[in-house]
N, C-alpha and C positions, 0 to 999 in steps of 0.2 A: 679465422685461422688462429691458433692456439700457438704462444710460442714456445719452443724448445723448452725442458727443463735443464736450471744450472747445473744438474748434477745428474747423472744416470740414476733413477730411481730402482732398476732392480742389477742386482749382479749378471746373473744369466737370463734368460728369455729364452725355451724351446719352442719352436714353429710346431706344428705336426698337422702337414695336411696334403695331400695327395696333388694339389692343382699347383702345377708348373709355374702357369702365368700366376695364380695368386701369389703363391710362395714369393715370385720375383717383386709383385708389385708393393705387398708386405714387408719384404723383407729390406728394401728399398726406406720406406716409407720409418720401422722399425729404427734402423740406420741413423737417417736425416734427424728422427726427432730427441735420438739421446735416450730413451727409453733406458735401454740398457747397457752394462759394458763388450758385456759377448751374448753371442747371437749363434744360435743353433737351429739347423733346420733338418726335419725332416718327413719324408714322404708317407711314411707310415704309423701306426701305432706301436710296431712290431719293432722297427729300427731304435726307436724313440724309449720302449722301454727298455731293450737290450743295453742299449746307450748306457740309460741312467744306470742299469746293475750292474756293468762290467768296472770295476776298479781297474782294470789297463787299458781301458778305452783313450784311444790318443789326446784325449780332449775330459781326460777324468776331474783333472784340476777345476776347467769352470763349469763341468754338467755336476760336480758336487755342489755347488754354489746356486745352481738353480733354485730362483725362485718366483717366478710364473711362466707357464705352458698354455700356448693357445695354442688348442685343441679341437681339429676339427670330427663329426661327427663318422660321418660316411664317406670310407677309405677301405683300400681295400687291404685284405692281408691280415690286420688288426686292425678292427674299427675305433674309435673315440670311445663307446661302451667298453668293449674288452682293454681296451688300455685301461681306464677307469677301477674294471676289474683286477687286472695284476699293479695296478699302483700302492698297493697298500703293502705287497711286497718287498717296498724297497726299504731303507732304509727308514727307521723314523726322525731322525734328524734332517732328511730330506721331504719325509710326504708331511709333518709335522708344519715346515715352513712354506711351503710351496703354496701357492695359489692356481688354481686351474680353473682357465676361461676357455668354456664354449666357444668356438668361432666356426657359425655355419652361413652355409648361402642361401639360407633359406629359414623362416621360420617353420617349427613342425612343433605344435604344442607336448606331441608326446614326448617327445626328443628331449623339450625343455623342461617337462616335469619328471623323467627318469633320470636326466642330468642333475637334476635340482634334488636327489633323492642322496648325492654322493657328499658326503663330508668334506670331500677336497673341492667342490668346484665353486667357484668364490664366485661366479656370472656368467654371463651368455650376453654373446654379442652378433650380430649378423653384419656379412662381408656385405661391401669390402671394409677396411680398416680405412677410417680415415683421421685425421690429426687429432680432432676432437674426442675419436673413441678410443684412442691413446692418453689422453691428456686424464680421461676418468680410470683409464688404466694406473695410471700414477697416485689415484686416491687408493689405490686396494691397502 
């Protein structure tokens, strides 16, 4: 078991994943290890980029500050692909810093070589998140 880092390694951390239970056990897990200072979740692609473009978004202060997104694949509304697709939209002072990791339940080699095709996605990880696969998140 890996212990905690002394200091929250990234500013913000967005979730984006559609599974209820994950999100919770994630975001739990996120929490406990100091990963981050603030912690943002959400269910979609769609919520997730809206998020990050809106300058009034109640929470614009730390989704500016974002800098990694774990990203899951297959969701509905906006998938982890078409998020991918409008991320370059955003600003580049944001997509610039950002680091973006795959987090799926599954492997799918396709998944992972179309993923591995985007300039912003720094790795791929498969659920669930556990200490360890935190602790290599703090290398990025």
């Amino acid at each position: 078991m890996s212990a905690p880092p002394e200091r929250s390694r990234f500013k913000t951390v967005l979730l984006v994943d559609d599974s209820r239970f994950d999100n919770l056990v994630h975001e739990r897990l996120i929490i406990r290890s100091g990963l981050c200072e603030h912690l943002e979740v959400y269910p979609n692609g769609k919520l997730a980029i809206d998020a990050l473009a809106d300058p009034n978004h109640e929470n614009a202060h730390q989704l500016a500050e974002t800098d990694l997104i774990l990203l899951d694949i297959n969701m509905p509304i906006l998938d982890g692909f078409g998020f991918l697709k409008r991320f370059p939209e955003l600003t580049p002072t944001l997509t610039q810093r950002v680091n973006v990791v795959i987090l799926t339940s599954y492997i799918n080699l396709e998944d992972k070589r179309r993923s591995s095709e985007s300039p912003f996605v720094a790795g791929y990880i498969n659920k669930p998140l556990t200490e360890d696969k935190l602790a290599e998140l703090a290398d990025l």
